[in-house]
C-alpha positions as CSV (number, residue, x, y, z in Angstrom):
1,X,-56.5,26.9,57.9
2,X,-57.4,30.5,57.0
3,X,-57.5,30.7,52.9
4,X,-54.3,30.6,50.6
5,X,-53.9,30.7,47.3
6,X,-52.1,28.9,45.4
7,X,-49.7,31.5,44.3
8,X,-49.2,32.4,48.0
9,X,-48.0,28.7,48.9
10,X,-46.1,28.4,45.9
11,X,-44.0,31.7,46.5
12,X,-43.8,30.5,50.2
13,X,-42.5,27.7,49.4
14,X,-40.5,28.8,46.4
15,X,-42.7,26.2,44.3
16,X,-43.8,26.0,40.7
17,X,-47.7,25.8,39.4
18,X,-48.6,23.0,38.0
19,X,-52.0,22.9,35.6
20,X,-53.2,25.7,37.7
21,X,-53.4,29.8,37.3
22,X,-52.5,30.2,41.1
23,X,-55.5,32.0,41.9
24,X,-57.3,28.8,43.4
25,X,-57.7,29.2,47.2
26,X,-56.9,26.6,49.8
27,X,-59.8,27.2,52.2
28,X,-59.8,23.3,53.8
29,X,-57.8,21.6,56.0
30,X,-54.2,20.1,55.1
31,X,-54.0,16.3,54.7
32,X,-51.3,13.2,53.9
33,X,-53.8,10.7,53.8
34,X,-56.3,11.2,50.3
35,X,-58.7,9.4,52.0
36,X,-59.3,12.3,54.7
37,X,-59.4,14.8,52.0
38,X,-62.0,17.3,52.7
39,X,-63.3,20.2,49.8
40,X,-60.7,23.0,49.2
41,X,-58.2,21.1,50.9
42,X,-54.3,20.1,49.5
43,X,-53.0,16.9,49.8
44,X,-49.4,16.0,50.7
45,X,-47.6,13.5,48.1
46,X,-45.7,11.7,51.1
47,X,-43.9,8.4,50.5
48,X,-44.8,5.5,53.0
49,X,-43.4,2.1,53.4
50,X,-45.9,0.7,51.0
51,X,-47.3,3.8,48.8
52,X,-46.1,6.8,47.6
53,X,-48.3,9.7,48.0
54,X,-47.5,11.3,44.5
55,X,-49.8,7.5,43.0
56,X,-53.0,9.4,44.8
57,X,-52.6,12.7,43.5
58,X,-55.4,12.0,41.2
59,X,-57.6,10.6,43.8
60,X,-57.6,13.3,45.8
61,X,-58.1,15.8,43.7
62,X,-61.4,13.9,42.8
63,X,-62.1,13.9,46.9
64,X,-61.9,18.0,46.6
65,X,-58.5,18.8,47.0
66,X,-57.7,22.0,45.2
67,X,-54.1,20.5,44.4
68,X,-52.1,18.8,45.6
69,X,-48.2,19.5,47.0
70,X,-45.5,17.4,45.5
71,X,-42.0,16.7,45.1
72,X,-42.4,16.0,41.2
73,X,-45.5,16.4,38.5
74,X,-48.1,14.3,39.0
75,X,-50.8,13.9,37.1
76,X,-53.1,16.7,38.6
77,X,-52.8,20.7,39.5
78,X,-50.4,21.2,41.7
79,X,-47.7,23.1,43.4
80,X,-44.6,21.3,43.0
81,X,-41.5,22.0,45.6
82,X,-38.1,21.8,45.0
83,X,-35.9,19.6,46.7
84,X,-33.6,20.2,49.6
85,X,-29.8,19.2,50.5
86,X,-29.2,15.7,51.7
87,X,-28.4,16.7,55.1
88,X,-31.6,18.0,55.2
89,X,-33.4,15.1,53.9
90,X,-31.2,12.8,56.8
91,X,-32.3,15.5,59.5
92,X,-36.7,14.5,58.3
93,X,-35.4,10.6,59.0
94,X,-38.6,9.7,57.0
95,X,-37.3,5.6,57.0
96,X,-39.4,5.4,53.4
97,X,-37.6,8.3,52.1
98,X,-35.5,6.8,49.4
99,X,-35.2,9.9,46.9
100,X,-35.8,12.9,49.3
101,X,-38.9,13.5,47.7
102,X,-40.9,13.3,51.5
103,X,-38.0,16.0,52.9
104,X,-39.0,18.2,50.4
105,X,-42.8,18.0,50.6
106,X,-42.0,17.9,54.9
107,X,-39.7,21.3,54.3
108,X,-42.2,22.7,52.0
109,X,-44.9,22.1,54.8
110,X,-43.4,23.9,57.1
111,X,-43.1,26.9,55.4
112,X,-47.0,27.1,55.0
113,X,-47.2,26.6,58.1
114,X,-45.2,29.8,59.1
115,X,-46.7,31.8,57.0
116,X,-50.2,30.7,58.2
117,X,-49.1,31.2,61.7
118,X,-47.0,34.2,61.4
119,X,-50.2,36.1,60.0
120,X,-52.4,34.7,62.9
121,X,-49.9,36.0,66.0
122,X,-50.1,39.2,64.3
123,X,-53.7,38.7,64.6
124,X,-53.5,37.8,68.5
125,X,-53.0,33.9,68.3
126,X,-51.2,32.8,71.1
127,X,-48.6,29.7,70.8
128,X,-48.1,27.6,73.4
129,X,-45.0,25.0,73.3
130,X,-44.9,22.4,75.7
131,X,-41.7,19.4,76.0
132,X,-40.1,17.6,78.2
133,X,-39.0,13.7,78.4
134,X,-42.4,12.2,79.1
135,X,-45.9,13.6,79.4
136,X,-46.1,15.8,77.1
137,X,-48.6,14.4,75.2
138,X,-50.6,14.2,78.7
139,X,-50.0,17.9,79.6
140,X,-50.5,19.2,75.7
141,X,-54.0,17.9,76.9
142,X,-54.3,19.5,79.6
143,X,-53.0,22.5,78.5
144,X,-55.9,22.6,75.7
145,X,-58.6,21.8,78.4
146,X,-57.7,24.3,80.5
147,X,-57.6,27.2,77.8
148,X,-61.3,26.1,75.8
149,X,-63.1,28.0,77.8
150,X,-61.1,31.1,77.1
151,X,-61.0,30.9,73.6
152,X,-61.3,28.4,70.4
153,X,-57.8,26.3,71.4
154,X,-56.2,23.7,68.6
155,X,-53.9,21.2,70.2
156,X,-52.8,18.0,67.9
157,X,-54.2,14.7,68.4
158,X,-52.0,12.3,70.4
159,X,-48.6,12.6,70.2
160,X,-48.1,14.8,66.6
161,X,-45.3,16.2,67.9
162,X,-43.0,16.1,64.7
163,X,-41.8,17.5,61.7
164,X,-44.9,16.5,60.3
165,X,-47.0,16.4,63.1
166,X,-46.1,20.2,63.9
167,X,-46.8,21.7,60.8
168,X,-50.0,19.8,60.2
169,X,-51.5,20.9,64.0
170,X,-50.8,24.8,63.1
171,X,-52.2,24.6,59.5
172,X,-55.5,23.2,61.7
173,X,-55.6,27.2,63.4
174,X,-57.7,29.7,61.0
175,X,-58.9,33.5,62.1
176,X,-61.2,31.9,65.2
177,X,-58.1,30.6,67.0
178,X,-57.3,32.1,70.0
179,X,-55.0,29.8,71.4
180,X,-52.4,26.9,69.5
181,X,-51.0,24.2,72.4
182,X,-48.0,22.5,70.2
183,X,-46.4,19.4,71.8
184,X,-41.9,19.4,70.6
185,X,-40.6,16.4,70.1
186,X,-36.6,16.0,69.6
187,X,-34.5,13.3,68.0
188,X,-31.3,15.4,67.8
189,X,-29.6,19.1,68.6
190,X,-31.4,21.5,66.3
191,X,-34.8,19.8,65.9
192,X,-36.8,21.7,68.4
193,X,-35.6,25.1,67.1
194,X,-36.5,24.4,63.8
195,X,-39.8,23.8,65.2
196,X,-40.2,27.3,67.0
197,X,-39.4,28.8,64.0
198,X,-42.4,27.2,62.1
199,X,-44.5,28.5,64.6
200,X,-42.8,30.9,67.4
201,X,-44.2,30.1,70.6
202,X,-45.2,33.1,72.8
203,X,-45.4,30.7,76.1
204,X,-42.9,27.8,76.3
205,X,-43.1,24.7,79.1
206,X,-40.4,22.5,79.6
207,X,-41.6,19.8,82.0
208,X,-38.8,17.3,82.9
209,X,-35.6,16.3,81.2
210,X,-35.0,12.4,81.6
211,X,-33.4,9.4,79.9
212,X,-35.7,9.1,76.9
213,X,-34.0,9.2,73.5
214,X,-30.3,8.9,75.4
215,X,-29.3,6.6,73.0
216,X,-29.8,9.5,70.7
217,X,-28.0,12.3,72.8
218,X,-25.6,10.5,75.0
219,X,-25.9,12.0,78.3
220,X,-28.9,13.6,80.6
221,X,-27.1,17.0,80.1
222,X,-27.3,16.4,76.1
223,X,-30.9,16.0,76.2
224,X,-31.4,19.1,78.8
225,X,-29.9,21.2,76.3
226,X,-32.1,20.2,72.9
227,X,-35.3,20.6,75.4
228,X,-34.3,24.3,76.3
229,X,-34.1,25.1,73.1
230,X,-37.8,25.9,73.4
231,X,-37.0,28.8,76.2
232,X,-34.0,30.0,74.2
233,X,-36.5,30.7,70.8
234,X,-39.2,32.9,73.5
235,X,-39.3,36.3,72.9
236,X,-39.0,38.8,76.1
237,X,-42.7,39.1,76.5
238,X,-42.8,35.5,76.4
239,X,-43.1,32.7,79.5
240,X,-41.3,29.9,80.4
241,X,-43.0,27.6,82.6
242,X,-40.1,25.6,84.2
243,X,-40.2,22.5,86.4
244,X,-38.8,23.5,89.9
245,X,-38.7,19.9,91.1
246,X,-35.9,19.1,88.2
247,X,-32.5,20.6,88.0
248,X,-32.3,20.0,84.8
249,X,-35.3,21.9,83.8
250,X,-35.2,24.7,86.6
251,X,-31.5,25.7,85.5
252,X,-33.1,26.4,82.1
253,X,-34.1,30.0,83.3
254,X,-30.6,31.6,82.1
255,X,-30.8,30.4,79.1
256,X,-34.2,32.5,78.4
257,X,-35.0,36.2,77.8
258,X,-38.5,35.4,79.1
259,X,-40.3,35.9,82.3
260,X,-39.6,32.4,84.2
261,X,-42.3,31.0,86.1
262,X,-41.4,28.0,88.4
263,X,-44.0,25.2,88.8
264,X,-44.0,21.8,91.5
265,X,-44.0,21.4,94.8
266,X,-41.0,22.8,96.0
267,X,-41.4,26.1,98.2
268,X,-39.4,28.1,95.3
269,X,-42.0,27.2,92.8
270,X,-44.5,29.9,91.7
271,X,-47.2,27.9,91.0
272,X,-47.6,25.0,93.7
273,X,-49.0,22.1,94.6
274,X,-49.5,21.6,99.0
275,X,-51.5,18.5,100.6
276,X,-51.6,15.9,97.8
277,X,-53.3,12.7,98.2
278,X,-54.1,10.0,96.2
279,X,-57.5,7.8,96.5
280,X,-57.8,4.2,96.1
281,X,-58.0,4.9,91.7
282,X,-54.5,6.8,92.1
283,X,-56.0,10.1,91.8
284,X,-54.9,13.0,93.1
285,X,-56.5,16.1,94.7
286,X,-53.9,18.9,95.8
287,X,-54.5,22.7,97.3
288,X,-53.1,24.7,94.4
289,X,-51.2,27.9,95.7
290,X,-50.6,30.6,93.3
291,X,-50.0,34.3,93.9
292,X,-53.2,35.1,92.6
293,X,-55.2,32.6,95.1
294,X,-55.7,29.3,95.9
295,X,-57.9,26.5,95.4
296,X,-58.3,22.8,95.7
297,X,-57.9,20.4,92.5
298,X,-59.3,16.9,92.3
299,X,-57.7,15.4,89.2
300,X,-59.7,12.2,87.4
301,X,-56.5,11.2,86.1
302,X,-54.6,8.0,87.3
303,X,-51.3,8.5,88.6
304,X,-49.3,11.2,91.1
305,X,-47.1,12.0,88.0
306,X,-50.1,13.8,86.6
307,X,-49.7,16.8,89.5
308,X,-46.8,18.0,88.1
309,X,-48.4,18.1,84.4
310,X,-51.0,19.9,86.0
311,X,-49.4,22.2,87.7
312,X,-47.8,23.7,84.0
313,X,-51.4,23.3,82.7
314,X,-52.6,25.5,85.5
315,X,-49.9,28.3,85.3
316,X,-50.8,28.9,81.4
317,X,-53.9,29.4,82.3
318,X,-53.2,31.9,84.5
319,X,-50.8,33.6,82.6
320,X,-53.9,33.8,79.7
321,X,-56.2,35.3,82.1
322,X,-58.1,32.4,84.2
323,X,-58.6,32.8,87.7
324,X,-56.6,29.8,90.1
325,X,-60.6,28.7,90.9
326,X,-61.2,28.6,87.0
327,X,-58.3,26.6,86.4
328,X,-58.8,24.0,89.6
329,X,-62.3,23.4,87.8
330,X,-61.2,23.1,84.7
331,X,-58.4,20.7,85.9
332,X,-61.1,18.8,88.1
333,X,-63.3,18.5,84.5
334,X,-60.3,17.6,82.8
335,X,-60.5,13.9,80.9
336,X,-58.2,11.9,79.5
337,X,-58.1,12.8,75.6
338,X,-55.0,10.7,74.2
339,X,-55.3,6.8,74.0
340,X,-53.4,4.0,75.4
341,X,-51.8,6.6,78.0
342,X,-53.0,5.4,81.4
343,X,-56.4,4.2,80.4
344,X,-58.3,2.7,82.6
345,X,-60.8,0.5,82.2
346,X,-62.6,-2.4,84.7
347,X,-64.5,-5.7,83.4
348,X,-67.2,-7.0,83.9
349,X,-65.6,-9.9,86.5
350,X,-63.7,-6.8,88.1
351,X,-60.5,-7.5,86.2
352,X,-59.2,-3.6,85.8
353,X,-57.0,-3.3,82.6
354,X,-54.5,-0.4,82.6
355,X,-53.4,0.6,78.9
356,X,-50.4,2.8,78.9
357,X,-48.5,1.1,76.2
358,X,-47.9,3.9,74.0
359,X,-44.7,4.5,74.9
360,X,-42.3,4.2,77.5
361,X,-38.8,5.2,78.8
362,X,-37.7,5.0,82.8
363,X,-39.1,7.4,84.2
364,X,-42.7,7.0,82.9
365,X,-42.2,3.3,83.8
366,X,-41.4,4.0,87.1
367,X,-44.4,6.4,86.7
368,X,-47.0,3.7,86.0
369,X,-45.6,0.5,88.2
370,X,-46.1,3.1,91.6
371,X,-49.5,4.2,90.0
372,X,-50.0,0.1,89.9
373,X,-48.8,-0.4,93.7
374,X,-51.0,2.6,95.1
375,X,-54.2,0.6,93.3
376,X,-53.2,-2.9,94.5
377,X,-52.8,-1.7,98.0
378,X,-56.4,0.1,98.0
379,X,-59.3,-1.5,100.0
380,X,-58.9,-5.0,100.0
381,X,-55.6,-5.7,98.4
382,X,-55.3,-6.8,94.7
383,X,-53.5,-8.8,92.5
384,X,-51.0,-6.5,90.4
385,X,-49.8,-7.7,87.1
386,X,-46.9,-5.4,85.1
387,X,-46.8,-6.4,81.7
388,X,-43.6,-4.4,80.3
389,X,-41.9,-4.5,76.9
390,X,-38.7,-3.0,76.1
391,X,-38.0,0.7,76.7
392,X,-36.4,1.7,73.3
393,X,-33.5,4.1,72.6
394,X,-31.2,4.2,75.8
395,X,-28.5,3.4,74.0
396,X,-25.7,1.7,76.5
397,X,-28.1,2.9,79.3
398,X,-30.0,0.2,78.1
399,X,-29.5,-3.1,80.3
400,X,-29.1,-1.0,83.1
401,X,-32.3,0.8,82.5
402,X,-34.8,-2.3,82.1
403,X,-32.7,-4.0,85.3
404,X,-33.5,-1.1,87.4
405,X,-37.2,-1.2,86.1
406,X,-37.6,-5.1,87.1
407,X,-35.8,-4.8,90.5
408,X,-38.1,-1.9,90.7
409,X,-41.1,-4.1,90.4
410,X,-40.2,-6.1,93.2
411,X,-39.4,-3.5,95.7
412,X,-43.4,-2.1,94.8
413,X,-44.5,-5.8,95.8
414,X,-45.8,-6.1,92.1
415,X,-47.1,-9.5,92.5
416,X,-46.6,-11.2,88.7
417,X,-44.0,-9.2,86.4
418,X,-44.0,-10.5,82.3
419,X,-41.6,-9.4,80.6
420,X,-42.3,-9.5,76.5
421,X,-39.9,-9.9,74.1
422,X,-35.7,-10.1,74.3
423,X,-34.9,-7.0,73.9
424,X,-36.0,-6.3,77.4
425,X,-34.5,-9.7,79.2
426,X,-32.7,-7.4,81.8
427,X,-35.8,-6.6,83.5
428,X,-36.3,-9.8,83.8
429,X,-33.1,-10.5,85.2
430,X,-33.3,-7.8,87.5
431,X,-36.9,-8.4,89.1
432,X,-35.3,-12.0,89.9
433,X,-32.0,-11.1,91.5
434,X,-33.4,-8.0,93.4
435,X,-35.8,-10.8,95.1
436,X,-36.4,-14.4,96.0
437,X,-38.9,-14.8,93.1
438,X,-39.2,-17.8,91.2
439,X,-42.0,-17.7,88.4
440,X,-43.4,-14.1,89.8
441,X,-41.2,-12.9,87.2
442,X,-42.1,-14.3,83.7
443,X,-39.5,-13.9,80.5
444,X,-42.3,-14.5,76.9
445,X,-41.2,-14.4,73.4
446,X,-43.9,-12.4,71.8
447,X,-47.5,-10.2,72.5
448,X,-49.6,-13.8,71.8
449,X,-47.1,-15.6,74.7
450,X,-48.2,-12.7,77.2
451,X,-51.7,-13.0,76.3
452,X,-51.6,-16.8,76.9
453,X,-50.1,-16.6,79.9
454,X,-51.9,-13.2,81.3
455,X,-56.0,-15.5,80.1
456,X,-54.2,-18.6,81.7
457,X,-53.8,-17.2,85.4
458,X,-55.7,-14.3,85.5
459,X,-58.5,-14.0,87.9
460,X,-61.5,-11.8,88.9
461,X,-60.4,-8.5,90.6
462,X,-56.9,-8.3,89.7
463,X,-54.8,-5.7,88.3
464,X,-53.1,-5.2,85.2
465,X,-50.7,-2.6,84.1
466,X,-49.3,-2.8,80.4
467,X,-46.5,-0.7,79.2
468,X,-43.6,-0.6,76.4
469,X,-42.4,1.5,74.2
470,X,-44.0,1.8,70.7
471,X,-42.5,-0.2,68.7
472,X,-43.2,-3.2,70.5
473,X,-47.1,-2.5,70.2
474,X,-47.8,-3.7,73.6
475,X,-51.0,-2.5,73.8
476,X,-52.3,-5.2,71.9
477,X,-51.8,-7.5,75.4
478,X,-54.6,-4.8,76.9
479,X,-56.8,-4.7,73.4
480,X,-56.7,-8.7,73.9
481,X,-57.8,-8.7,77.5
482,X,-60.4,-6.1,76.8
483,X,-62.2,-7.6,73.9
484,X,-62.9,-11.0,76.0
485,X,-64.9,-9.0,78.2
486,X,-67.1,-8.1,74.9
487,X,-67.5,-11.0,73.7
């Protein structure tokens, strides 16, 4: 974060002082959790299920914070905000926010964090906004891989992506950033707006529209039209970096004053992807076509979904100045940053654990099983297990949704499908009436039930794929399987 003081947050914020003079300087980094506190840093009183971040004022002033930003006095200097409307604090959706106090401190945030990053565009900071349904976290990381080279690049870990997680990520830039890759996230109209405006994005990639959150929006058509919010905010020397393999997303160019630039591997798209193959991991290498040259890309990430991400990876970079065989090198080099998001990892008896429990909606399921089949069917054929929790928020989409997902699993030859928990019964349902399966497909109460069942039956050299959405903390299953193997 470059250096504040605390006058200037407190005018930006329209804030009082509070046992300070205002002419302390923030010069550290911005934190919710006192413990991660760092010298000349200011510490967020959030409330949390348990605590309330305005009891640990104290505390982390005593870490180094130079004060602390809060929604009342506390007992330590600080800059206290003043609170916002109700419909504001229902829009933040903090659950632990009984009194508005976290809206306030979240609004208050934000506001620091466009004056921080209104100062460094005017400095040449380039803001790169990337959504879509699924993969964004994914291609956020790519994005950032591909533009180090260039230039010192900040890019939030995992999936920070809200109105916390936003604000937080640009307040990490300071006067050595040259580039700021911010993932959007949406949970209504309006959200992903209000996001631009904290920190206006220069280049803006929208990378699919699908039925995640459509228990939020109501329709496909809903959801395409909070995601293109991010073109609408781009100014007109701005890019949008538009999927031309999705309708959805491609139809998003009139609704832009930017320069559109088309990416996948249809023959309309600018920046393409010719000749892909996957090897016996699920990897794929690709001839990328672009009109400044071509070159060939050999990704070391799992699954054919990841050509697409690259593909909007690789057209920021060469709208920032990379040359197409700069950015297929970079993309070759590229890792996997974000956990539990198609990692991959093999015991020592062979068994190959496939952590992408994260989070999941249809698309990204459908994603992962074919990523599953392709291994299986490699070499000498595998075993496949598809361990798969409820997909969360599709509203009346979702029995339908998980039924389409097991029935899915069949038609891929998935050889043992276990279902965890309820909530996602219809897959269940589905994977036994799309086929003549008997106790391929598994229905299990909990996370321990699918671990029993998964030690019980698994064997050396087989396969397995675990997925669900968040809140069912599926990943667990994998952490399970995985520690046996260091024991």
């Amino acid at each position: 974060m470059i250096g504040l003081t605390l006058r200037e947050i407190a005018d930006a914020v329209g804030g009082t002082l509070h046992d300070v003079d205002g002419t302390e300087v923030v010069t550290g980094t911005v934190e919710f959790d006192s413990r991660e506190v760092t010298p000349g840093g200011l510490f967020l009183a959030l409330p949390g299920a348990a605590f309330d971040g305005h009891d640990y004022a104290a505390a982390a002033v005593e870490r180094g914070a130079v004060a602390v930003l809060a929604a009342r006095p506390v007992d330590a200097p600080s800059v206290v905000v003043p609170p916002v409307s109700e419909a504001h604090t229902r829009a933040f959706a903090l659950a632990a926010d009984k009194d508005g106090s976290g809206a306030a401190v979240m609004a208050a945030l934000a506001k620091i964090a466009r004056l921080v990053a209104g100062r460094l565009i005017e400095a040449g900071l380039t803001v790169v906004g990337v959504t879509g349904s699924s993969g964004k976290t994914s291609t956020k990381d790519l994005i950032a891989q591909v533009l180090a080279p260039t230039g010192a690049t900040v890019a939030p870990p995992g999936s920070f992506n809200n109105e916390l997680g936003h604000p937080w990520t640009v307040l990490r830039a300071d006067e050595h950033t040259k580039h700021l890759v911010l993932e959007l996230s949406a949970r209504g109209p309006g959200h992903i707006a209000s996001l631009c405006h904290t920190a206006p994005p220069r280049i803006g990639a929208v990378i699919n529209v699908g039925t995640a959150h459509l228990g939020e929006f109501g329709t496909r058509e809903d959801i395409a039209k909070a995601k293109g919010e991010l073109v609408e905010q781009l100014p007109e020397d701005g890019v949008a970096v538009l999927n031309a393999d999705d309708p959805l997303v491609a139809a998003m160019a009139s609704r832009t004053r930017a320069r559109v630039v088309l990416v996948g591997v249809a023959e309309s798209a600018h920046v393409r992807a010719v000749d892909i193959t996957l090897d016996d991991q699920a990897r794929a290498s690709f001839r990328l076509v672009t009109p400044k040259g071509e070159a060939q890309v050999t990704l070391g990430l799992h699954g054919a979904h990841h050509v697409g991400n690259a593909l909007t990876a690789a057209a920021i970079g060469l709208e920032l100045g990379a040359t197409p065989q700069e950015v297929a090198d970079r993309l070759t080099g590229a890792q996997r940053v974000s956990d539990r998001r198609m990692e991959v990892t093999t015991r020592a008896d062979g068994v190959t654990v496939i952590n992408d429990a994260y989070n999941a909606n249809p698309e990204s399921v459908t994603a992962a099983l074919k990523t599953l089949a392709t291994m299986a069917r490699a070499g000498n054929r595998r075993r496949s297990w598809a361990v798969l929790g409820v997909m969360a928020e599709l509203g009346d989409e979702s029995v339908r949704g998980h039924d389409e997902i097991g029935r899915l699993a069949v038609r891929l030859d998935i050889n043992r499908l276990v279902v965890v928990g309820d909530q996602a019964r219809a897959m269940h349902q589905g994977a036994s009436l799309e086929g003549s399966w008997g106790e391929e497909s598994v229905l299990v109460p909990d996370v321990d039930a699918a671990v029993a069942l998964v030690r019980a039956e698994l064997a050396p050299g087989d396969l397995v794929l675990v997925k669900a959405s968040k809140s069912a903390a599926l990943w667990r299953v994998a952490e399970a399987l995985l520690a046996e193997d260091a024991q």
